[in-house]
KEZANU-183715 format. One line per 5 residues: for each residue x, y, z of C-alpha. Coordinates in steps of 0.5 Angstrom, whole numbers. Each point is the difference from the previous one (the first is absolute). Layout:
! KEZANU-183715
X/Y/Z | ...
This chain:
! KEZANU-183715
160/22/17 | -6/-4/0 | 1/-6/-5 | -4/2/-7 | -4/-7/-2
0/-4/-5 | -5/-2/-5 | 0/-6/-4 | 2/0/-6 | -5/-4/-5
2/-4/-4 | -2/0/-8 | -1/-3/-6 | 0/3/-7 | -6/7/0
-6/-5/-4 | 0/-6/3 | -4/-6/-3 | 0/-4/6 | -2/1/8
5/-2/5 | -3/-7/0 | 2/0/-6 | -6/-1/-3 | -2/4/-8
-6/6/2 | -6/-1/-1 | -3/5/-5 | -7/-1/2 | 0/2/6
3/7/-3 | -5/1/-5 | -7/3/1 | -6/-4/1 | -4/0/-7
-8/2/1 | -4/-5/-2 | -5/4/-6 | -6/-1/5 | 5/5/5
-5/5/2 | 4/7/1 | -3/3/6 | 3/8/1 | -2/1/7
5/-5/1 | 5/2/-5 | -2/8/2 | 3/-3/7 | 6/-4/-1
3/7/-4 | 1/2/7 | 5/-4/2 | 4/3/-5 | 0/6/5
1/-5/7 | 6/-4/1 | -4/-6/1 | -7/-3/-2 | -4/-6/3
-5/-4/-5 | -2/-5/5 | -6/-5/-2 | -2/-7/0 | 2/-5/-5
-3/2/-6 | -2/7/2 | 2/2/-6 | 8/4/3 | 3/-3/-5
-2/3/-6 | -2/5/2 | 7/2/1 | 3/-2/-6 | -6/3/-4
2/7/5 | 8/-2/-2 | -1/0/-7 | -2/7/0 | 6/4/4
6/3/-4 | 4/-1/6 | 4/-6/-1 | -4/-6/3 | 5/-6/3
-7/-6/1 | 2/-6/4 | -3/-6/3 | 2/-2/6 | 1/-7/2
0/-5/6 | 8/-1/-1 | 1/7/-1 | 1/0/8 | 6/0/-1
3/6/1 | 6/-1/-6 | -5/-3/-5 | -6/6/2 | 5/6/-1
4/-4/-7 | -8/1/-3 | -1/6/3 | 6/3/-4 | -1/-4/-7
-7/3/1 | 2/7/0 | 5/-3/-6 | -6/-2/-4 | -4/6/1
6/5/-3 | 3/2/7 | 5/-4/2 | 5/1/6 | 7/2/-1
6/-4/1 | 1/2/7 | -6/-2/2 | 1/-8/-2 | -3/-6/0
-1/-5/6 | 5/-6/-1 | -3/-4/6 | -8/-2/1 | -1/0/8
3/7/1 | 2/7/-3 | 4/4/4 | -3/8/2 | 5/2/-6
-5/-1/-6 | -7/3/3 | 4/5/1 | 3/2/-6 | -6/-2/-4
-4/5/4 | 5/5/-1 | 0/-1/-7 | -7/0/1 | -1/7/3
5/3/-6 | -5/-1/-5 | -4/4/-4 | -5/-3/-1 | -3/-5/5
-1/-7/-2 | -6/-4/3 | 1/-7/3 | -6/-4/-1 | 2/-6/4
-7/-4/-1 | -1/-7/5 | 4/3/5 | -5/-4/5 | 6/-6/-2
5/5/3 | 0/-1/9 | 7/0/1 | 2/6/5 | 8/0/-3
-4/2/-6 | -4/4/2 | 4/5/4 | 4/2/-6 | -6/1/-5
-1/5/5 | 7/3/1 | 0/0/-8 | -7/4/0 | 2/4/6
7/4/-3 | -2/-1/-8 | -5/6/1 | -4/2/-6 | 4/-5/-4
-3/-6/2 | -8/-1/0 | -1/-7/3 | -8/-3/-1 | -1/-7/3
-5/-4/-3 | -2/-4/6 | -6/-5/4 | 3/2/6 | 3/5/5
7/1/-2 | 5/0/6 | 2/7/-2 | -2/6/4 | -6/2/-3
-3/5/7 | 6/4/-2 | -1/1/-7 | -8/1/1 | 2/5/5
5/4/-4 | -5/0/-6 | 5/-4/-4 | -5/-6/-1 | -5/-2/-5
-4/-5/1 | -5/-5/-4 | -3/-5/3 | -6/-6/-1 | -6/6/2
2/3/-5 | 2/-4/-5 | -6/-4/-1 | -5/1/-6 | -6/5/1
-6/-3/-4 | 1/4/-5 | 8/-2/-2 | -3/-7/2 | -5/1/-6
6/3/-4 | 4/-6/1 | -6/-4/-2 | -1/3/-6 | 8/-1/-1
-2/-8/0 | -6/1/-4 | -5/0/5 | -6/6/0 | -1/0/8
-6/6/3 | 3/4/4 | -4/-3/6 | 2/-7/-3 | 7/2/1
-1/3/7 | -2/-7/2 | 6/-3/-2 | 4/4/3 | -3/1/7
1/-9/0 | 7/1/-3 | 1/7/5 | 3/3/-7 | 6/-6/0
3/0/-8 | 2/-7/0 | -6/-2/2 | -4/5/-5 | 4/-2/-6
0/-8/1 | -8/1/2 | 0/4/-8 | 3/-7/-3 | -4/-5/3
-5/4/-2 | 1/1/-7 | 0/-7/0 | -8/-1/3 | -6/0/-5
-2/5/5 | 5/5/2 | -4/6/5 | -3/-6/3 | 7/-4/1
2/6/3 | -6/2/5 | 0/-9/3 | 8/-2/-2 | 3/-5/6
6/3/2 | 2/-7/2 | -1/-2/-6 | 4/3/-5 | 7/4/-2
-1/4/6 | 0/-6/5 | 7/-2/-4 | 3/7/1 | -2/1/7
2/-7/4 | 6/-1/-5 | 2/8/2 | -2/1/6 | -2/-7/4
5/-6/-2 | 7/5/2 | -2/1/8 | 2/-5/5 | -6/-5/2
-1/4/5 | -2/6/-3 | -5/-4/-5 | -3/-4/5 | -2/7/4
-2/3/-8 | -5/-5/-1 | -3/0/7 | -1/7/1 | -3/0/-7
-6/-1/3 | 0/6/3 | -3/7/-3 | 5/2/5 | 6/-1/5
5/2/5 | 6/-5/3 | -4/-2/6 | -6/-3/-4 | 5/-3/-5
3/-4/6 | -7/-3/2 | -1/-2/-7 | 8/-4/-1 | 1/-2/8
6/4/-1 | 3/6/3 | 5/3/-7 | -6/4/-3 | 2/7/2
8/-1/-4 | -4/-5/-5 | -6/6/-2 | 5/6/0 | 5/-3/-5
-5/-2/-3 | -2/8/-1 | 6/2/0 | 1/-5/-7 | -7/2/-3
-1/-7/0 | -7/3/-1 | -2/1/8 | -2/6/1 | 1/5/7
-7/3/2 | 4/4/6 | 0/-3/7 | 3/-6/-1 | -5/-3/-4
0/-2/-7 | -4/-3/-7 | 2/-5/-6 | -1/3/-7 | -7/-2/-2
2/-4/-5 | 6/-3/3 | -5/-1/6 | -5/-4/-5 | 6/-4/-3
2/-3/7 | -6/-1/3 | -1/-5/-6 | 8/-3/1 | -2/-1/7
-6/-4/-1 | 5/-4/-5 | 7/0/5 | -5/-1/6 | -7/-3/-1
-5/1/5 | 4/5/5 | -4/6/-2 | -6/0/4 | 5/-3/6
4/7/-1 | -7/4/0 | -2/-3/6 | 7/3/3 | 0/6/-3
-7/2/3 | 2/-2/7 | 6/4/0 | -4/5/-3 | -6/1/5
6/-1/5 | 2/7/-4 | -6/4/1 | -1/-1/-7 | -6/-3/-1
-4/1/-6 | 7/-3/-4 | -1/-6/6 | -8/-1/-3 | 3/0/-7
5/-6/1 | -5/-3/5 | -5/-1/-6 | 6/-1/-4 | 1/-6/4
-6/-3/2 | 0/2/6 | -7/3/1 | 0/-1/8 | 6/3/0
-2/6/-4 | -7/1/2 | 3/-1/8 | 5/5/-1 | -5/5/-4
-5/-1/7 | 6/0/5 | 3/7/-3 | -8/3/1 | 0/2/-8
-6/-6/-1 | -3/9/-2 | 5/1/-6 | -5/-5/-3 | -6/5/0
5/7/0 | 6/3/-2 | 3/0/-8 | 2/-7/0 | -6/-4/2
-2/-3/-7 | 7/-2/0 | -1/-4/7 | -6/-3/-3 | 3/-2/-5
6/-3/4 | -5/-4/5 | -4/-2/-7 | 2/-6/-1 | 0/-3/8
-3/-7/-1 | -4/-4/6 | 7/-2/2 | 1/5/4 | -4/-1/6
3/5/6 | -5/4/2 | 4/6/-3 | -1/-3/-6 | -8/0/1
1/7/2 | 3/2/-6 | -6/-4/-5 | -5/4/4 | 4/7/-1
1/-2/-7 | -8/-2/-1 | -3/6/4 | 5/5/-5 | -4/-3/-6
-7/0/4 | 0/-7/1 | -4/0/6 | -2/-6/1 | 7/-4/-2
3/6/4 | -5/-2/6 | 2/-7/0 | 8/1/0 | -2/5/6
-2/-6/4 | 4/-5/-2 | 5/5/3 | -3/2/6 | -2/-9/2
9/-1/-1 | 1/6/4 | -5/-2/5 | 5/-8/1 | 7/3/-3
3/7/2 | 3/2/-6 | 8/1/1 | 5/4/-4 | -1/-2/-7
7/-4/1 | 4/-2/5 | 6/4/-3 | -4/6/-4 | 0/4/6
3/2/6 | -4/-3/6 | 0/7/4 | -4/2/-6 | -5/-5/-1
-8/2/1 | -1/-6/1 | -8/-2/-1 | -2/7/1 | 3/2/-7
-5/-5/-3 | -6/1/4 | 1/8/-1 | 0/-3/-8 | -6/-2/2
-3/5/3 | 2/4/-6 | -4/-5/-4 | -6/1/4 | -1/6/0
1/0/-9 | -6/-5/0 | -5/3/4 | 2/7/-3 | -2/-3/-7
-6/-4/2 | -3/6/4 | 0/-2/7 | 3/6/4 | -1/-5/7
5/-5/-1 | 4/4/-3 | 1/5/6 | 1/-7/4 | 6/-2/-5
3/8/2 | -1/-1/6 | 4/-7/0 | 5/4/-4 | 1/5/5
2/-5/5 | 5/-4/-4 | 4/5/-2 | 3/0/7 | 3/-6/-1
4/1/-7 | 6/3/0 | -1/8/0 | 5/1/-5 | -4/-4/-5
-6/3/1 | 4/6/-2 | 3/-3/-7 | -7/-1/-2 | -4/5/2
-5/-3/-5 | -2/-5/3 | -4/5/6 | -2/4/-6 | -3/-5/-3
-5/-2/6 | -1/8/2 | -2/0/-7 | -4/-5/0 | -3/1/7
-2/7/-3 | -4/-3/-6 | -4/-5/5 | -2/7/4 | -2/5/-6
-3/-6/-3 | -3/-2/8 | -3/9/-1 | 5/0/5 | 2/6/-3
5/4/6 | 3/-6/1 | 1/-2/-6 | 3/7/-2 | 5/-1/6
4/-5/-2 | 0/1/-7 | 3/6/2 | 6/-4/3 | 1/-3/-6
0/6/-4 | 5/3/4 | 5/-6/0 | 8/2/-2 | 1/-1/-8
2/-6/-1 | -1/-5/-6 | -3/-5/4 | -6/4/3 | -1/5/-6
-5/-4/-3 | -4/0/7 | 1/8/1 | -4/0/-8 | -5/-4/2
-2/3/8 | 1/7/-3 | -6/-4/-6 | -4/-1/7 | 0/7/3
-2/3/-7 | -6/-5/1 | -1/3/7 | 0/6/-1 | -5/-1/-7
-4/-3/5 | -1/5/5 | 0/5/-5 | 6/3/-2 | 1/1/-7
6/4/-1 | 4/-4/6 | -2/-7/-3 | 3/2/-7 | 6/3/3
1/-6/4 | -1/-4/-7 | 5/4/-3 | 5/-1/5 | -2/-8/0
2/0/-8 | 6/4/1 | 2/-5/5 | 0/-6/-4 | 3/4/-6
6/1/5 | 0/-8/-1 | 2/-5/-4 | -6/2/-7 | 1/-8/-1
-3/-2/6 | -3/-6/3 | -7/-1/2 | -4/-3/6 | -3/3/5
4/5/4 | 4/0/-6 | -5/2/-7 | 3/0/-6 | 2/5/-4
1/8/1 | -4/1/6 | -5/-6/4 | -7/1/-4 | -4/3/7
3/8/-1 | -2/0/-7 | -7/-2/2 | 1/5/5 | 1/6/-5
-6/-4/-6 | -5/1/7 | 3/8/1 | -1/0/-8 | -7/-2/0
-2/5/6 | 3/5/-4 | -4/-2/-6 | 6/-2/-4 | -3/-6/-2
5/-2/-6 | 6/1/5 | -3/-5/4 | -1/-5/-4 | 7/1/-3
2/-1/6 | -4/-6/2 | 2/-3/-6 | 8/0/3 | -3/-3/7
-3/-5/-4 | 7/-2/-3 | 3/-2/7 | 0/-6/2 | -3/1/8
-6/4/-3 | -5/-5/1 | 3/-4/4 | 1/4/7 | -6/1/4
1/8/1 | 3/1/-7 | -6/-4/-3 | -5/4/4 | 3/7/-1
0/-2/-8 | -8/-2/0 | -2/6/4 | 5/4/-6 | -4/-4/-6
-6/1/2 | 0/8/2 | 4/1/-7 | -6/-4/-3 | -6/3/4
3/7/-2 | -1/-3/-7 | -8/-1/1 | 2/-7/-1 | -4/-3/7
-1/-7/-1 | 7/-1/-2 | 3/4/5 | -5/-5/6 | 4/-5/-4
7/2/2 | -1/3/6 | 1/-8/3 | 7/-1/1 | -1/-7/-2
5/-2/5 | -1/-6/6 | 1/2/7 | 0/-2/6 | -4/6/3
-3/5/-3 | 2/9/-1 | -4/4/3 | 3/6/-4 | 0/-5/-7
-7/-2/2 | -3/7/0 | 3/1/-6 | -4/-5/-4 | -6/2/4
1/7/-3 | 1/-2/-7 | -6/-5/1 | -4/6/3 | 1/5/-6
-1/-5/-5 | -7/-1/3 | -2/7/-1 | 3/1/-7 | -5/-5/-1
-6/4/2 | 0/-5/7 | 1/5/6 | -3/-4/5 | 5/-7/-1
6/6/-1 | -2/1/8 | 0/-7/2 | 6/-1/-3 | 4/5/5
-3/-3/6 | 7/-2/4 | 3/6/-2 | 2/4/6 | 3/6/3
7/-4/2 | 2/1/-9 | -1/8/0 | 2/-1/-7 | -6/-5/-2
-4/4/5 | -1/6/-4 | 0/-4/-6 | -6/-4/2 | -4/6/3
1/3/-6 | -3/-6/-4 | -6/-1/6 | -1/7/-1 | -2/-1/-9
-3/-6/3 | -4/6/2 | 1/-3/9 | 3/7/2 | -1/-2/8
5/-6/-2 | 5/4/-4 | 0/5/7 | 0/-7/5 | 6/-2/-4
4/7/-1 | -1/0/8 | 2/-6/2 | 6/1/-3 | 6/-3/5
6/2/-3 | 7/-5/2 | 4/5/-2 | 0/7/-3 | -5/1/-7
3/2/-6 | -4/6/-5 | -4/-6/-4 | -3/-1/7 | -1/7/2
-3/2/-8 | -5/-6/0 | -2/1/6 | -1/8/-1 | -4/-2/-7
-5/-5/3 | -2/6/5 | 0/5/-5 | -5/-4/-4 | -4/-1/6
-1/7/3 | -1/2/-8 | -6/-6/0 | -2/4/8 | 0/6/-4
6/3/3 | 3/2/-6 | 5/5/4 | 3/-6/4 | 0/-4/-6
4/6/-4 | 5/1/6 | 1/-8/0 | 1/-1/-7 | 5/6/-1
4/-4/7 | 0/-6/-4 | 3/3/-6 | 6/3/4 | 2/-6/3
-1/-3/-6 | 4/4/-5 | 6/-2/4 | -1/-6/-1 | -3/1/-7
-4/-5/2 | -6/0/-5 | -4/-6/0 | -5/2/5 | -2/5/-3
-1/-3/-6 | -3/-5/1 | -5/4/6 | -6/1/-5 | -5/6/-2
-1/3/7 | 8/3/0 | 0/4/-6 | -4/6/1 | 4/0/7
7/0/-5 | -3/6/-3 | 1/4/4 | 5/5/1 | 5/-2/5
-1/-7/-3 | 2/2/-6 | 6/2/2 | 1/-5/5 | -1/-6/-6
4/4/-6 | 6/-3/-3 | -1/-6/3 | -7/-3/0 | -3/4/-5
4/3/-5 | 3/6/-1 | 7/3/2 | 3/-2/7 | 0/4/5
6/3/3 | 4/-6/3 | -4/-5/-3 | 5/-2/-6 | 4/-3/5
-4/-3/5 | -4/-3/-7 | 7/-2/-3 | 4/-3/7 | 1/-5/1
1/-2/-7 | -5/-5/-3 | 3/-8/0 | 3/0/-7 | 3/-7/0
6/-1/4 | 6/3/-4 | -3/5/-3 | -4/3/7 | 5/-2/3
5/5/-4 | -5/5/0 | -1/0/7 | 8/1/1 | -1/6/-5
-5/2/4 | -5/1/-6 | -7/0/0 | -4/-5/-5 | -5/2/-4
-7/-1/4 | -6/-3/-3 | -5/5/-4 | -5/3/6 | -7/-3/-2
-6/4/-4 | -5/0/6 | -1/0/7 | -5/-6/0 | -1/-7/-4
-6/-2/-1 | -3/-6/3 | 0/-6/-6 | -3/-6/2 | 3/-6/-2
-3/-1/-7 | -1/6/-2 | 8/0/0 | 0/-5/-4 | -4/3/-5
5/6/1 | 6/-3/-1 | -3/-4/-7 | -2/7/-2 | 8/2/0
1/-6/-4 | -4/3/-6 | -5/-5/0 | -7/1/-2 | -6/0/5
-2/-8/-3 | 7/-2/1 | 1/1/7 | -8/-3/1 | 3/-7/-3
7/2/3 | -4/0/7 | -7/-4/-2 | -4/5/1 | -5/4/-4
0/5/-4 | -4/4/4 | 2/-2/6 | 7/3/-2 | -3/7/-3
-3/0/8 | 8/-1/2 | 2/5/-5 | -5/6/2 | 1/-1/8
8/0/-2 | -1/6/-4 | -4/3/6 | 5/-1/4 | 6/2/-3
-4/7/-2 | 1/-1/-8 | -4/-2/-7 | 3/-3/-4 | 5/-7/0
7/3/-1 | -1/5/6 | -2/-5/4 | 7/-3/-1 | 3/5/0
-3/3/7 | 1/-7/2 | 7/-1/0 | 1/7/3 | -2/-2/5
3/-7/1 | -6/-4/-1 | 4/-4/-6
């Protein structure tokens, strides 16, 4: 028969003891509930929570110091009606005999004492199994279950006395609610309860205040903090209590208590003395020196730490540390942040404790950094050491030098760079002082960094930026550096308008890029980007449209990513322009659309520069869509338009983006009538080194029209002289203006001598099509002159392309008179209702709303509402001064007014005023007015 065991009798003393077995009285502060303070902040998100440990055999509130747990469970414990046995528990409660005998006199306390049979320890190192045993059996009998609240159970390590507060948890069922207030992880088996469901938890996320319990809190203080105010705060103290309420103390004391709030030194304050008396001065030295070196860090994982101390324990050091809450914070993956406050406080201790170390711990940090692949956080402590060879050397070697001109950082990378000073003398250095300049248009700084950079290249290769920054199988050696210039290269003839040097620098470029290690061109695809797109610019600002169309084309197709959708923005900018220049209307403003869809996907803070733009979109598709406007004769689209172009920085500052504004300005402005003012903006008043065939017609075209405004026809046709058939688009326009010059042999010679590069778009067709019209009408030919106007609708409806016809003259209006022209120009050049299917082709693609509310309507796939259709087919011919008697005239000024206003005569001014009238088929002022401003001459 098997022996049946023995259990040990536990010895006992009288049922209430006033002692624990060392003999000593129990202290009656450690049972009673902590007193809330009048600033207490009851907040019922939490109290709403911990109620559900009352149907959990455990709960956690686990916290930082100062994280509020206490309170927040004797604010809790104060409301139950089950009974609440409340006890803090103390370092020397390790002893398993001394930990058990509180225990005991806690449920005495609270009006749940144990029986008799259960005892009292007698001896402080141990209790035998016989008293977990009979409390827990006690326990499970009950009624009413009893909630344990063993607040500071951190002090708690002993694994004896763990595993019987387990037992007693285990078999006293739903007699016992234990809930442990605690900085760190308890040794009790939380993935079983966790699983099981019978665990609630509390922790530091939740635990911290919201703004608004952060304003609440103040107010508790008397304090009248803005919401907005007290987001601040709480994103500095991450929602920390005890920092929140020291903060509120010492700012009662300050004359000016928002501001204190918004600029307090936390090392300097009540807060700094919580901190290193709570967190720092109870670690081993160990552990304070790794908290105040990595204080330097935004970030940090164990092998970073090491660098920084010359030691090999930060990996046990940072988990426990964690483990504690002693405010270092997990991020995943090993790696881990201080507290920001606790970061500020001991960075400012550790320039006391150990001055002069800092920069050297930066200094390490970023070669283990750069080691790392970590790069952009390896410039942040290079600058922050004053290693700006380092910096910038490492900025080159990775081939990033493109970063400075693209991608959503770039103004942070400047400004990191900002402060690099003429001690910093690498090449790479140079380099990164050209890049910067050349980012803010600087050309000549920028130009003359440049060739310091290419002179120390030619006698020094440029090495990795440090010995130990990257490993040597990777080092690109000089190639990286010269590619960086090459890069630079190509920017500075971009912008001075010089497409030869910079087809030299792309071709430089292409033979540097098999020297540098594939991997790196993959991890920067900007930097290729950047080249094609400025080799693209060179060659549509060159004419050399084809060309230009397909690298752009390469670059508009590059993989998404944050680095190239900037340059994906601008190329698609370029083709827009393309496509306006060779005719197609409707295929620029869909690419223009597409551009500023691009850049809305980006960063809306963006940063500016060539290749990058600022804003919403780079300036060149909104001139794309302002010239598109014009030709559609919706003149105040375009100058809305043209009013956000002119916001951005690379509006005038571009060769191509300069141009294509002045072309837009000045065509908005001759479909004014204001000639000589459009002469003037037809110069993109931007130097360069070679001139742009397409550019400089342009302004041939402005000149040559204001010319015949004015009543001069022979100096309208000198002007066109050079205007070839290589620019179809110029071409047509050109001859329509030779032939009101009355040259209709020239106007034939140039539509004939069209040689196009590429495919012509219907502005070309119509053009063309209605300087042959007026030809064979002025021939007598009426019948071809019909059937050429009435093509020149078709293709013109599509496109609602309206200007042409609006500007053509006299002649064309008996041919619109007709029947099948009628028809053909109904709903979208004359008014009247659409035809069928022309709603939509007047309505798709939607007009450019500004980029958030276009952008939501095209989503929604709405049309926006089109421009009201002008009155009459043809304006009337103004010279100059009779439209600046018309606009006078608007204003309500009498006919002596406008002669002293103009310095003219009175009678000269009635002279004007009947030759307006005429014209404008009117007798009296308003009509004049009236009929002016239908047709868009005001």
């Amino acid at each position: 028969m098997p022996a049946v065991p023995v259990v040990p009798t536990v010895p006992t003393v009288p049922a209430v003891p006033c002692a624990d077995p060392l003999g000593e009285p129990f202290l009656r502060t450690r049972f009673a509930l902590p007193a809330r303070p009048a600033t207490f902040l009851r907040r019922q998100r939490l109290v709403d929570h911990l109620d559900q440990a009352l149907g959990t055999p455990l709960t956690l509130v686990n916290g930082a110091a100062g994280a509020g747990k206490t309170l927040l469970a004797a604010d809790w414990a104060a409301g139950l009606r089950s009974p609440v046995a409340w006890l803090t528990v103390e370092a020397g409660d390790r002893r398993p005999g001394v930990f058990w005998a509180y225990v005991l006199q806690s449920l005495r306390a609270c009006g749940a004492p144990a029986s008799d049979a259960v005892g009292v320890p007698v001896d402080a190192s141990g209790v035998g199994r016989g008293l977990p045993a009979a409390l827990a059996a006690e326990l499970s009998a009950r009624d009413r279950p009893v909630v344990l609240v063993l607040d500071e159970y951190d002090c708690m390590t002993a694994p004896e006395v763990t595993e019987q507060l387990a037992f007693v948890l285990r078999h006293a069922g739903r007699g016992l609610r234990l809930v442990l207030v605690t900085r760190t992880e308890p040794l009790l088996p939380l993935h079983r309860y966790r699983a099981a469901g019978e665990l609630t938890e509390i922790r530091a996320a939740e635990l911290a205040f919201t703004p608004e319990e952060a304003a609440a809190l103040l107010e508790l203080h008397g304090l009248s903090l803005p919401v907005d105010a007290a987001r601040a705060l709480v994103d500095r103290t991450r929602g920390w209590a005890a920092g929140l309420r020291l903060s509120a103390l010492a700012a009662r004391e300050s004359a000016d208590p928002e501001l204190y709030l918004k600029e307090f030194e936390a090392d300097r304050s009540t807060v700094a003395d919580f901190l290193l008396a709570e967190v720092l001065k109870g670690r081993t030295p160990e552990a304070q020196d790794l908290l105040l070196r990595v204080s330097v860090l935004k970030r940090f994982c164990p092998g970073l730490a090491d660098a920084l101390t010359l030691r090999t324990d930060a990996a046990p050091l940072l988990a426990g540390l964690h483990r504690e809450n002693a405010f270092v914070e997990h991020l995943g993956h090993s790696w881990y942040q201080l507290h920001p406050l606790f970061g500020e406080i001991l960075r400012a201790h550790l320039r006391v404790r150990l001055p002069g170390v800092e920069p050297e711990l930066h200094r390490r940090a970023a070669r283990w950094l750069r080691r790392s692949g970590f790069l952009p956080e390896a410039l942040a402590h290079g600058a922050a050491a004053d290693d700006w060879d380092f910096a910038a050397g490492a900025l080159v070697d990775d081939l990033a030098i493109g970063r400075l001109f693209t991608g959503l950082r770039s103004d942070d990378l400047a400004q990191l760079f900002s402060p690099m000073g003429p001690e910093a003398r690498s090449p790479a250095a140079d380099l990164v002082r050209a890049a910067r300049d050349l980012s803010r248009y600087d050309l000549d700084h920028g130009r003359a960094h440049l060739r310091h950079a290419e002179e120390r290249l030619a006698d020094d290769a440029l090495g990795p930026a440090d010995d130990t920054s990257r490993p040597a199988a990777d080092a690109p050696g000089p190639a990286a550096a010269r590619l960086s210039c090459a890069l630079l290269e190509a920017l500075a003839a971009r912008l001075t308008g010089c497409p030869p040097q910079v087809e030299e620098a792309a071709e430089a470029a292409d033979e540097l890029r098999r020297q540098v290690p594939a991997h790196l061109l993959d991890e920067h695809p900007e930097l290729t980007a950047l080249l094609l797109t400025h080799l693209g610019s060179a060659r549509l600002w060159a004419g050399r449209f084809e060309d230009a169309r397909a690298v752009l084309t390469t670059v508009a197709g590059t993989p998404g990513g944050a680095s190239t959708v900037l340059l994906r923005e601008e190329s698609m900018g370029h083709l827009a322009l393309l496509d306006y220049l060779n005719g197609w209307l409707d295929r620029a403003e869909r690419k223009a659309l597409a551009a500023l869809s691009e850049a809305e996907r980006a960063d809306p803070l963006r940063p500016s520069g060539p290749g990058s733009g600022s804003g919403p979109g780079s300036g060149i598709e909104r001139l794309v869509l302002a010239a598109v406007a014009v030709d559609r004769h919706e003149l105040g689209r375009a100058q809305a338009l043209l009013d956000e172009a002119a916001r951005l920085p690379s509006a005038t500052r571009d060769p191509v983006t300069a141009a294509g504004r002045a072309l837009v300005t000045a065509r908005l402005l001759l479909a004014r009538g204001k000639a000589r003012a459009a002469v003037e903006a037809a110069d993109p008043a931007v130097s360069t080194a070679v001139a742009s065939p397409w550019a400089a017609s342009h302004e041939k075209l402005v000149a040559s029209a204001a010319h015949l405004a004015e009543g001069r026809p022979d100096s309208a046709a000198e002007v066109l002289r050079g205007i070839s058939g290589d620019q179809p688009v110029c071409a047509v326009e050109a001859a329509a203006l030779q032939l009101a010059a009355g040259r209709p042999r020239d106007a034939v010679d140039l539509l004939d001598g069209i040689r196009a590069e590429g495919p012509t778009g219907p502005a070309v067709a119509v053009g063309a099509a209605l300087v042959r019209a007026r030809v064979a009408e002025e021939a007598g030919d009426t019948v071809t002159a019909r059937r050429l106007v009435a093509q020149a609708l078709l293709d013109a409806r599509r496109e609602r392309l309206r200007r042409p016809f609006l500007g053509a003259g006299a002649w064309i209006r008996p041919l619109l008179a007709t029947a099948p022209s009628r028809a053909l120009a109904e709903g979208w050049l004359t008014p009247g209702p659409p035809r069928h299917g022309e709603q939509s082709r007047r309505g798709e693609p939607p007009r450019h709303a500004g980029p958030s509310r276009r952008g939501q309507r095209l989503r929604r796939g709405e049309p926006l509402r089109p421009e009201p259709l002008p009155s009459l087919l043809v304006a009337p011919e103004l010279s100059g001064r009779e439209h600046d008697v018309l606009e006078r005239l608007a204003r309500m000024m009498s006919t002596e007014e406008i002669a002293a206003d103009l310095y003219l005569s009175v009678n000269t001014v009635k002279t004007h005023l009947k030759s307006v009238y005429r014209k404008l088929a009117v007798n009296r002022r308003g009509e004049a007015v009236r009929r002016a401003r239908e047709l868009r001459l005001l």
